[in-house]
C-alpha positions in Angstrom: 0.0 0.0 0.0 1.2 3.5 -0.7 1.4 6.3 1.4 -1.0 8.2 -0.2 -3.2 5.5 -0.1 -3.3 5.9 4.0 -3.0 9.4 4.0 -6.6 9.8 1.6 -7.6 8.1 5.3 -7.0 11.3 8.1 -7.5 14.4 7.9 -5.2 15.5 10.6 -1.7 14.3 11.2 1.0 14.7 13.9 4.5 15.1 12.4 7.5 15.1 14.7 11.1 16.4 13.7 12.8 13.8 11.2 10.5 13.8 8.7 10.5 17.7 9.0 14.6 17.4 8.3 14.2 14.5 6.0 12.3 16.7 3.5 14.4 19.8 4.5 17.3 18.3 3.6 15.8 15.9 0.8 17.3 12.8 2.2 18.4 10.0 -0.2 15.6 7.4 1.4 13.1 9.3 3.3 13.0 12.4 1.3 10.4 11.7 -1.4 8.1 10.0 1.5 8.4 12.8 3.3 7.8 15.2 0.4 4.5 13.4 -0.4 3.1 13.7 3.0 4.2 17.3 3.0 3.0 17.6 -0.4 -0.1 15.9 0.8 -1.0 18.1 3.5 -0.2 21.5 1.5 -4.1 21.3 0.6 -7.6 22.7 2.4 -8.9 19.3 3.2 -6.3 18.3 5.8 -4.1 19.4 8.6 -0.4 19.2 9.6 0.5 19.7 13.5 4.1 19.5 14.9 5.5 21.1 17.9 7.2 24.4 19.0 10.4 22.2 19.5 10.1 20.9 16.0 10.2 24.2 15.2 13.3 25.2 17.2 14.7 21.7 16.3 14.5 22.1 12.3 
């Protein structure tokens, strides 16, 4: 199953730090996953949270 395949699922999502960095920094492996869910999430019809430490983290 693909990821957008789950994701078409929530409509809210808690994201912690490495995925954050992962798509940041387009990592070789976890990059274009994490670009998807950002990608993803970048629409009306569903929300992203994360943390103020996320934020002081990334």
């Amino acid at each position: 199953m693909k990821i957008a395949e789950e994701l078409s699922k929530i409509s809210t999502l808690f994201i912690d730090t490495a995925p954050i960095i992962y798509y940041i920094e387009a990592h070789s492996i976890y990059g274009p996953i994490s670009k998807e869910i950002v990608v993803s999430f970048q629409s009306e019809e569903r929300e992203a949270f994360s943390t103020v430490l996320t934020l002081t983290e990334v």
